[in-house]
C-alpha positions in Angstrom: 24.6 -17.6 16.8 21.1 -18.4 15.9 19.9 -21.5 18.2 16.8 -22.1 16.1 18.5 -22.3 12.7 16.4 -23.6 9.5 18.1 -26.5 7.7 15.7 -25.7 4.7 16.4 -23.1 2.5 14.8 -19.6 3.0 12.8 -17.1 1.5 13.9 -13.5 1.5 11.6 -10.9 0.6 13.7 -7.2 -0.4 12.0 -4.0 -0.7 13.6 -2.4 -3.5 13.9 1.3 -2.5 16.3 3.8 -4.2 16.2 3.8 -7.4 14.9 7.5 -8.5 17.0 8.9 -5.5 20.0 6.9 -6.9 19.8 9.0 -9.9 18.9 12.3 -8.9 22.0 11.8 -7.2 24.1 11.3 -10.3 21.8 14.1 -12.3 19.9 11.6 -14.0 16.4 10.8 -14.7 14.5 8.6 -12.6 14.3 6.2 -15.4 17.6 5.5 -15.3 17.5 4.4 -11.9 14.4 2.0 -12.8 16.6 1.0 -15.3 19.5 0.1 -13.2 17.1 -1.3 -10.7 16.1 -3.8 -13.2 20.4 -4.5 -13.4 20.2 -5.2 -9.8 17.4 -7.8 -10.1 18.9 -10.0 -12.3 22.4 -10.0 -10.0 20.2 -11.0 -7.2 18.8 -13.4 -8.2 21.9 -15.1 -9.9 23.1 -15.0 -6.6 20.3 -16.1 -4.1 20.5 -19.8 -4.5 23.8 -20.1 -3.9 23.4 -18.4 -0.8 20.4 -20.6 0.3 17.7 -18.6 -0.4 14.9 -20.8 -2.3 12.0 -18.1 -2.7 12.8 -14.7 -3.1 10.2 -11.8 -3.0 11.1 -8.7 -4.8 8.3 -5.4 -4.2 8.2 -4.0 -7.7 5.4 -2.1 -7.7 2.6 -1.3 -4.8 -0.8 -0.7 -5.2 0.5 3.5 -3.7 2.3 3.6 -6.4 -0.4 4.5 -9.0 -0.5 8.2 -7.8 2.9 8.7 -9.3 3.3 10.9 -12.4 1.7 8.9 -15.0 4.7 9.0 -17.1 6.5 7.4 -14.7 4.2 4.4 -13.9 4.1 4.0 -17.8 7.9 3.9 -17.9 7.8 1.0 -15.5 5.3 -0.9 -16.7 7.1 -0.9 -20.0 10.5 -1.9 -18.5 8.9 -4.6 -16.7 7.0 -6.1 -19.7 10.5 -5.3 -21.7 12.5 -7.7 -19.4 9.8 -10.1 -18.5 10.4 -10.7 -22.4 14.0 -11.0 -22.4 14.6 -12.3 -19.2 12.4 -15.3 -19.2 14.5 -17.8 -21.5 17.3 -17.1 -19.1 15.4 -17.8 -16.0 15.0 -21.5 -17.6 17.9 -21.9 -18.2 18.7 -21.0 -14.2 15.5 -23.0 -13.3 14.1 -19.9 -11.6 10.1 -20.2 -11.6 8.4 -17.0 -12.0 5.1 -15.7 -10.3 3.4 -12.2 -9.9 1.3 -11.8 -6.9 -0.8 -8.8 -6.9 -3.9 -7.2 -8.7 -4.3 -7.9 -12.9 -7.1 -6.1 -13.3 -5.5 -2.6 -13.2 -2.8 -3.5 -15.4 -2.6 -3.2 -19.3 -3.9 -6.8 -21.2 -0.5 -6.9 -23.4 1.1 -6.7 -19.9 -0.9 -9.2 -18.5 -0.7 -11.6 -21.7 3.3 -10.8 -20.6 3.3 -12.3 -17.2 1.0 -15.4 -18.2 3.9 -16.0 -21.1 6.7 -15.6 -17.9 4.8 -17.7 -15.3 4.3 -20.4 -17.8 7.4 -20.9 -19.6 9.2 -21.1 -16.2 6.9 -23.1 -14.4 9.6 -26.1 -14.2 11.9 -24.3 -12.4 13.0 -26.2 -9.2 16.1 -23.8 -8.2 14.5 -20.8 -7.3 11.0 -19.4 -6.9 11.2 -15.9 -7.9 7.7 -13.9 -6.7 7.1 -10.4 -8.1 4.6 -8.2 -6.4 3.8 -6.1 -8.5 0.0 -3.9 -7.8 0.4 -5.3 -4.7 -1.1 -3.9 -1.0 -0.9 -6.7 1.7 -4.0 -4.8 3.4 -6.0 -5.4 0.1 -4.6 -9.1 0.1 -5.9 -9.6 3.3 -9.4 -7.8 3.0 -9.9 -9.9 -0.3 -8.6 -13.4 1.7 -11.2 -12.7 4.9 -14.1 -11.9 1.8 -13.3 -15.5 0.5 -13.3 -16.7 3.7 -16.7 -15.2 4.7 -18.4 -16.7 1.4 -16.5 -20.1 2.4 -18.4 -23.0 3.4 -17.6 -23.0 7.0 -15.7 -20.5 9.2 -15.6 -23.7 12.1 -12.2 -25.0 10.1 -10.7 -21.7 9.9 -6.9 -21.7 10.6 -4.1 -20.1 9.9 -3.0 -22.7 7.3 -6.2 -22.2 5.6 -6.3 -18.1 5.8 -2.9 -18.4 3.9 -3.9 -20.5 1.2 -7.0 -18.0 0.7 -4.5 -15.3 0.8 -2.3 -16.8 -1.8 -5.6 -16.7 -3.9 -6.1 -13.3 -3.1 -3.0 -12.3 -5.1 -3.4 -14.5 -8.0 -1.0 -17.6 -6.5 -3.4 -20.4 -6.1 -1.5 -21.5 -3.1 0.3 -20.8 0.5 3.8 -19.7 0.5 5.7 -20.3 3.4 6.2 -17.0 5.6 8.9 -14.9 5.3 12.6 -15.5 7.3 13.9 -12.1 6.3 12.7 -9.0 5.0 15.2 -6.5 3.8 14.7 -2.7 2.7 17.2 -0.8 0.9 17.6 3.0 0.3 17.6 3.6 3.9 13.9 4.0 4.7 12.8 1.7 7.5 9.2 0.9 7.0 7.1 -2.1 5.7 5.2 0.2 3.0 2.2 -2.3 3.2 4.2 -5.4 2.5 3.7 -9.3 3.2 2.1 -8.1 6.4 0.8 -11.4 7.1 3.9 -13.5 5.7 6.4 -10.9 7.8 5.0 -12.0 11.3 8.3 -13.3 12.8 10.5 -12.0 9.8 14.4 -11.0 10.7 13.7 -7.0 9.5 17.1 -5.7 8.1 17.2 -1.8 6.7 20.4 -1.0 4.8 21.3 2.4 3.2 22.4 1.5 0.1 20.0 2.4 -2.8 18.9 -0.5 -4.7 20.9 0.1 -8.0 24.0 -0.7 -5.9 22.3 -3.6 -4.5 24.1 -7.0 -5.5 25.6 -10.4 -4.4 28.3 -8.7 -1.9 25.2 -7.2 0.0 23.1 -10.0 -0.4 25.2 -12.1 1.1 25.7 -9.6 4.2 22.0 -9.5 4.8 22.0 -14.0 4.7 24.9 -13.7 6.8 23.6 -11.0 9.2 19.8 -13.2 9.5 22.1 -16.6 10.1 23.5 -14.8 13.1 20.2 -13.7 14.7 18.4 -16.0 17.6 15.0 -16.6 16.4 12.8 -17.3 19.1 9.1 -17.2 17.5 7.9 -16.4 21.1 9.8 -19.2 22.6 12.0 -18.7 25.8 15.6 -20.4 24.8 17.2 -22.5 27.1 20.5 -21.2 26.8 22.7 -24.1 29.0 20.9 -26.6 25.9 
């Protein structure tokens, strides 16, 4: 059992892998497994409060992911301004707030109008903070923080704390977010893929092999269950008779 265990809630970033595999598998199109993905989002996050997780990181779309067939990235950016549509008035309602980290400047304006709408409406929300990445690369993130910090007024009060508010401004947040507990991967791959690199420092790292699609509360709750059974040392030595 964990001797350094967080009273606070935590925040669980996933790396939502699987999805075109999941239905190649079945004989599908890879849409269909975006589409299902999208299924699987809204059960987790239903069911990440109740299990103590407060912020919740999802990796919807990397900054790599651009050199996919262009009718695929225009698939997904239509299914995720489609559901940031429909989805919003029921995040309320669950008192999720809603933020997308990442670039803007790549992405279409009525896509952009989309998100502004989303982060807005659900601004409120004190239950969970939902973060999207979405034209994200934590590499870029950080290059962009240490350019902010170079035009900054003085390096002398450089710090970690204030490198991670200028990396939350890097990715269109505005503010710190507290580092990552655990970072999970599904679809059986077991790499970071250029994610919260900075926010993953003492992360619990958890690879599962089921695809995303099939991703839900059960295996959620495994993963909380699995990271609240982990000794987490941060570079401590644990006095094990205490």
């Amino acid at each position: 059992m964990s001797t350094l265990k967080r009273t606070s809630g935590i925040h669980v970033g996933i790396i939502m892998d699987g999805n075109g595999r999941w239905a190649e598998a079945r004989g599908q199109r890879r849409v269909d497994g975006h589409r299902e993905g999208a299924r699987a989002v809204r059960r987790v996050v239903q069911a990440a409060p109740g299990l103590g997780i407060t912020t919740l990181t999802l990796y919807a779309f990397s900054a790599d992911n651009w050199l996919r067939p262009a009718s695929e990235v225009a698939t997904l950016m239509s299914l995720f301004r489609h559901h940031l549509r429909t989805e919003s008035a029921g995040l309320v309602e669950q008192g999720v707030r809603l933020t997308v980290i990442g670039r803007r400047d790549r992405l279409h304006p009525a896509l952009v109008h989309s998100i502004q709408r989303a982060e807005t409406v659900t601004r409120a929300g004190g239950v969970l903070r939902l973060r999207l990445a979405v034209d994200y690369s934590a590499r870029d993130a950080i290059v962009q923080a240490a350019r902010r910090a170079a035009i900054g007024p003085s390096m002398a009060y450089m710090d970690r704390t204030v490198f991670a508010g200028l990396l939350g401004e890097a990715v269109n947040e505005g503010e710190a977010v507290r580092d990552l507990d655990l970072l999970v991967r599904t679809g059986g791959e077991q790499r970071l893929s250029d994610f919260l690199l900075w926010e993953a420092a003492y992360a619990e790292l958890l690879f599962v092999q089921v695809m995303w699609p099939d991703f839900g509360p059960v295996e959620l709750a495994r993963a909380v269950a699995e990271y609240r059974n982990r000794e987490r040392r941060f570079g401590r030595v644990i006095d094990q008779a205490g």
